[in-house]
C-alpha positions, 0 to 999 in steps of 0.5 A, spaced: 500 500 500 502 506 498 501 511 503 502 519 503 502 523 508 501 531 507 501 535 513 504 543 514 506 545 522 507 552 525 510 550 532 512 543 530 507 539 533 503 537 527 510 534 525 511 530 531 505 527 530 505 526 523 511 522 523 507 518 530 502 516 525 507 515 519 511 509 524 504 506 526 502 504 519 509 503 516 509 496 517 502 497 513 505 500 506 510 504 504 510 510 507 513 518 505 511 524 510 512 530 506 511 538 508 505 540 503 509 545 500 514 540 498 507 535 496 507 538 488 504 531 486 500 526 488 503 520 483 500 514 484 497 513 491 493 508 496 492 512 501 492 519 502 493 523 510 492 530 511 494 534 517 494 542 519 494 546 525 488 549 527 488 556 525 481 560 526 478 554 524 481 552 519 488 549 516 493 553 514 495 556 508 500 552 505 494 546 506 488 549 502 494 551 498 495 544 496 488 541 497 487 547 492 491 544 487 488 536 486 484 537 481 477 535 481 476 527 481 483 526 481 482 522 488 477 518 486 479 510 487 483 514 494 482 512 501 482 519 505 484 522 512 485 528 516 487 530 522 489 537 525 492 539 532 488 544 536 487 547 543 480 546 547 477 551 549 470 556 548 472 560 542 476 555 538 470 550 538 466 556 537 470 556 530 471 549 529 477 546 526 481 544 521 480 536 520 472 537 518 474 541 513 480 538 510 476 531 509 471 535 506 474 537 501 478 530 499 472 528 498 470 533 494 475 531 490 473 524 490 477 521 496 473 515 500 473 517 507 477 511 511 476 514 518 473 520 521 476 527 522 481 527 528 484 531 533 
């Protein structure tokens, strides 16, 4: 199984953590953690992972920059998942977050949701 990981990270947290999820499902498949502004294609994929700090409800620039660029259809035989990293409190969940968002729109682009959008 060919696994990307796609994440972007501010404070290094989101990197942390994709790299902890890269190690779990390594012996899964073959798997390559890359920075979104350094994911310029997709090539031929099983799965595709997406991660990002929350930032007013949303993922950062550089992942809807990179969410942006696939184009419409193009995950369409791809297994999906997003993640985020956040903090809790009233006014963050007052906006959301980014999981919700970045699963959206991978499916938007014709990805199957493979899990839940987490944090």
């Amino acid at each position: 199984m060919k696994i990307l990981l796609v994440h972007d990270s501010v404070y290094g947290n989101t990197e942390k953590l994709a790299k902890v999820i890269a190690g779990a499902i390594q012996p899964s498949g073959e798997v390559r953690v890359l920075r979104a502004k350094d994911a310029a294609e997709l090539g031929s994929i099983d799965l595709l992972i997406v991660g990002s700090p929350t930032q007013g409800g949303r993922p950062t620039p550089a992942i809807r920059e990179f969410l942006n660029k696939i184009p419409a259809n193009a995950l369409q035989h791809t297994g999906v998942a997003a993640f985020d990293t956040r903090l809790a409190g009233f006014f963050v969940k007052l906006f959301g977050f980014a999981a919700g968002r970045i699963a959206a729109s991978l499916e938007a682009r014709g990805g199957h949701l493979v899990a839940q959008p987490e944090g």
